[in-house]
Every structure is written in C-alpha cells, then in structure tokens.
N, C-alpha and C positions, 0 to 999 in steps of 0.2 A: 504494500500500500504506500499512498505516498506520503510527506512531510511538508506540510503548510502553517506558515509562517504569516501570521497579521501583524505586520507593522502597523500599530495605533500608536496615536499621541491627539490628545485634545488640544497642545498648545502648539499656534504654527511659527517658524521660522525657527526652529529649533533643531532642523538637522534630519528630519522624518524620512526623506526623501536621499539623504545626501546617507543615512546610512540602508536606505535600500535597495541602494545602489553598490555600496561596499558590501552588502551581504551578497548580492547576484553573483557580483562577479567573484568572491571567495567560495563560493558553490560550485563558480565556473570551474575557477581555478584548480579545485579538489574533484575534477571531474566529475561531477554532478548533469543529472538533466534536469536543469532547470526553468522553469514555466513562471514569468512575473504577470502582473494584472493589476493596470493603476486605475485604481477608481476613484480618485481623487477628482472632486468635481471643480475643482477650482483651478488648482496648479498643478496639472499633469506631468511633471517631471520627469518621472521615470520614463515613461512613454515616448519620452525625448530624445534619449542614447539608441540610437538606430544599432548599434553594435549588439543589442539588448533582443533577445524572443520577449518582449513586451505585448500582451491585448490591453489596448482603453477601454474601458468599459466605463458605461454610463449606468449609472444602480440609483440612482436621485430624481424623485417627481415632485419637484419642490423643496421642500426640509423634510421628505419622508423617503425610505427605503421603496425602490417601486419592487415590489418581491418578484414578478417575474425576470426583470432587468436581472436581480441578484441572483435568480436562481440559475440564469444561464452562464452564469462564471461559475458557482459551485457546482453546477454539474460537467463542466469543462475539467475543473480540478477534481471532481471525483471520479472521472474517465481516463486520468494520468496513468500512465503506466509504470508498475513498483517501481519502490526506489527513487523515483524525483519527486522534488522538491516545487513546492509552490508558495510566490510570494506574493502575497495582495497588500500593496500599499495605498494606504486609505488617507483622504484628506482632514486634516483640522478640523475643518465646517461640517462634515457629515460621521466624524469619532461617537459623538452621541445618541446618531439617530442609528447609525451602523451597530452600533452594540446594543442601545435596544431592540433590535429588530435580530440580532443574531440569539440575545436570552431570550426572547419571545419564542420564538422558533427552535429553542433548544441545539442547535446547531453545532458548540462545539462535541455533547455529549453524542449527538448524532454521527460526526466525525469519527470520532471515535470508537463507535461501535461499528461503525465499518470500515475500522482499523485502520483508521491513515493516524499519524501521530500528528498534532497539534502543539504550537507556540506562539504566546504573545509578546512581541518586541515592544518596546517603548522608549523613550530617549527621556535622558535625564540631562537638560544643559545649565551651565554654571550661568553666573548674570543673574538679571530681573527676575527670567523666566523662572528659576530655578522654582520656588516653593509653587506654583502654578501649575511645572512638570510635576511635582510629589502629588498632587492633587488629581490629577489625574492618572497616574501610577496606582493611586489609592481606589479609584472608581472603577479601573479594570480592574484592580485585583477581586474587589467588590461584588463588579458582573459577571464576574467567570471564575470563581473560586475555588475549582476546579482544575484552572489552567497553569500550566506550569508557563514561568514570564522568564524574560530573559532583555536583562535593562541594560544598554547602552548609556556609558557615561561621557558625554563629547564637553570637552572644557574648552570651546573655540570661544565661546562669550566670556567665560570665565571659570575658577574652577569651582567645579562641584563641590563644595563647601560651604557651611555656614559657621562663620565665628573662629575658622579651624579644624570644625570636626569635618571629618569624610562621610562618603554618602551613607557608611557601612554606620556609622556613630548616628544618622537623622532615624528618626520614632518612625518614620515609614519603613525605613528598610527594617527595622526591628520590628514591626507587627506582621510585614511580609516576609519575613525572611524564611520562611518555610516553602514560601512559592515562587520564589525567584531562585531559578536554574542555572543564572549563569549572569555574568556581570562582566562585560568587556567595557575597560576601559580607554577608549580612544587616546591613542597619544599627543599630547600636547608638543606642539610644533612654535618657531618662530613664525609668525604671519606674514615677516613682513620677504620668508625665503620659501620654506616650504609652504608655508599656508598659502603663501600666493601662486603658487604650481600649483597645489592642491584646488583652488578657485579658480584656475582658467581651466582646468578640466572639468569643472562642473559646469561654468558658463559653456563651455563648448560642447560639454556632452559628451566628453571621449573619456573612454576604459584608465583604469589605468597601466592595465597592460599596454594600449595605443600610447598612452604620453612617454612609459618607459623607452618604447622600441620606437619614440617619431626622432624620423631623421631632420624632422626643423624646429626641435628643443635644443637648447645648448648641452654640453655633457652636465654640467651641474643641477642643472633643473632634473635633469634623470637620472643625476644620482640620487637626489634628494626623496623623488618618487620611486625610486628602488628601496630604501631606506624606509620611509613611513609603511609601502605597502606591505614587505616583509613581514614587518613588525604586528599590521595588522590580522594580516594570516596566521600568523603566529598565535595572537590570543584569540582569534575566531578559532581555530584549530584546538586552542585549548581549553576552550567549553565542554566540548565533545556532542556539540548537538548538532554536527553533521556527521551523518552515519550513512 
C-alpha cells in the first residue's frame, strides 16, 4: 500500500510549500515513486516545479471542501501502486475546512484500514509566526489524534525558540510529544550566501539536484547547495519515515 503524506499548516508564509518540495524531491532522491497533488487554492506552488509529477487539483466550492472534487484525488492516491508515496500539499486558507471535512468523513482511519500508512507534516517557523504555528500544531494534533505528525522546524524567520528554550522545552511539544514521529530540523544557513541560492531556486522553481549540476551557477553557489542539500537528506533519512 502506499505512504501519504499531508502537508498542513494553518499559518501561510511559513515555509508549507518550500518544504514540500524538499520532501519530493528527498523521496526522489531515495528512489521512491512519488505522486504530489497541490490543492492549495490560493498559491499553487508546488505545481510550479515542472521537474515535479505534480496534479492541481481544485477540492474548494467557496470556503467548503467540494467532496466530489476531493474524492477524485483520494481515489487517485488510493489507486497508487505499493510502495509510493503520496504528497498532498494543502493551502493556508483551506487547512481548516480540509481537516474538517477529512474528520467528518473519517478519512484518515479509513486510510488506514486499507493499509496505506499515513502522516501529518506541519512546519514550525521561528519569528512572529512562531506561537501561531504551535496553535495550529495543537488543532491537528486535536483532529486527528490518531495521526502520527512529523514537525518541521525551518529557523529562516528566526529560531525556533522562545526566551531560549527549544521547540522540545514549549508545552506543545510536551502535551504532543507522544504523537510526533519525527522532528527535522532544517539547517540554519547564512541568507545572505546560501539562503540566497536557496531563494533563487525556489523563485525559479528548479530541483535542487538542477541548481547542483546547472552549468550557469558559479562553483560556489553549488557548493553551497551541495552542502545544505546533503545535510538535509541526511536528517530526512534519519526519521526513518521513508520506507
């Protein structure tokens, strides 16, 4: 059966997109068959990297889930054949009609009894954002209690911190800490070296396998994206939720 992956996050500009994009292509990379699906009604991002097996999908009749819309992606992913992975990244603006409409519908226990494995991703970013992300961290874990999560911690705003302490130290991760599978924490980069290699590939939409191996990067821009990406593979690889 296969492995499906919902990238949610309630709060936008936080990275939603920029890591479901670093999970595809780390799927790639570990040789995976992987199947993405943006249904994000607003910022279709993913949908963007033509390098990508990407479907758009339109699942929105206003601010409500249109269920036959949804039902024609989950029955797309529940037609996958064993072994691949499915990534549905979901927009900001539709995180709360989408997960009411997926507990309504019992959905991920339904998943699971016809044995595909299930996971909820969510991003935790440092900044403003930060106690906004925990709040909705808290509201998934809430509607799917169930679900085994797996939080992203990206410190491109800031770091993941309040006061000092780490995300493992905030009262969120302590009342969830039994449902949370896995915690990568993204490496903190200079922005103004790597983080800016890192932002023209996402403005451009290219892999970063493509910005490694482009012959109109300088050698240091692709060392630097040699460098970051390793690293990421590395603690994607050391979750162990690619199987």
């Amino acid at each position: 059966m296969a492995t499906i992956h919902f990238i949610q996050q309630g709060k936008g500009g936080v990275g939603k997109s920029y890591v479901a994009s670093l999970f595809y292509q780390a799927l790639r990379h570990f040789g995976k068959d992987v199947h993405a699906y943006d249904v994000d009604p607003v910022n279709a991002t993913l949908a963007g990297y033509s390098e990508f097996n990407v479907t758009r999908a339109e699942i929105m009749d206003g601010d409500k889930i249109n269920p036959l819309l949804f039902d024609k992606v989950m029955n797309s992913i529940a037609a996958l054949p064993d072994n691949a992975h499915a990534i549905i990244d979901n927009g900001a603006s539709s995180f709360v009609a989408l997960n009411d409409y997926m507990k309504d519908s019992n959905l991920f226990h339904e998943l699971r009894y016809a044995g595909h494995t299930v996971y909820f991703h969510t991003i935790m970013s440092g900044g403003q954002a930060l106690l906004t992300n925990a709040r909705y961290l808290k509201s998934l874990a809430e509607t799917f209690p169930d679900a085994p999560l797996v939080v992203w911690l990206n410190p491109y705003f800031g770091a993941v911190e309040v006061d000092g302490r780490p995300f493992k130290n905030f009262k969120v991760y302590e009342d969830l800490a039994s449902h949370i599978v896995a915690l990568i924490y993204l490496p903190d980069v200079n922005k103004d070296l790597t983080g800016k290699a890192i932002d023209d590939l996402c403005v451009k939409r290219i892999s970063f396998e493509a910005g490694i191996n482009s012959t109109t990067s300088t050698f240091m821009v692709r060392s630097r994206l040699k460098k970051y990406w390793s690293k990421v593979l590395e603690l994607i690889h050391e979750t162990g939720i690619i199987k």
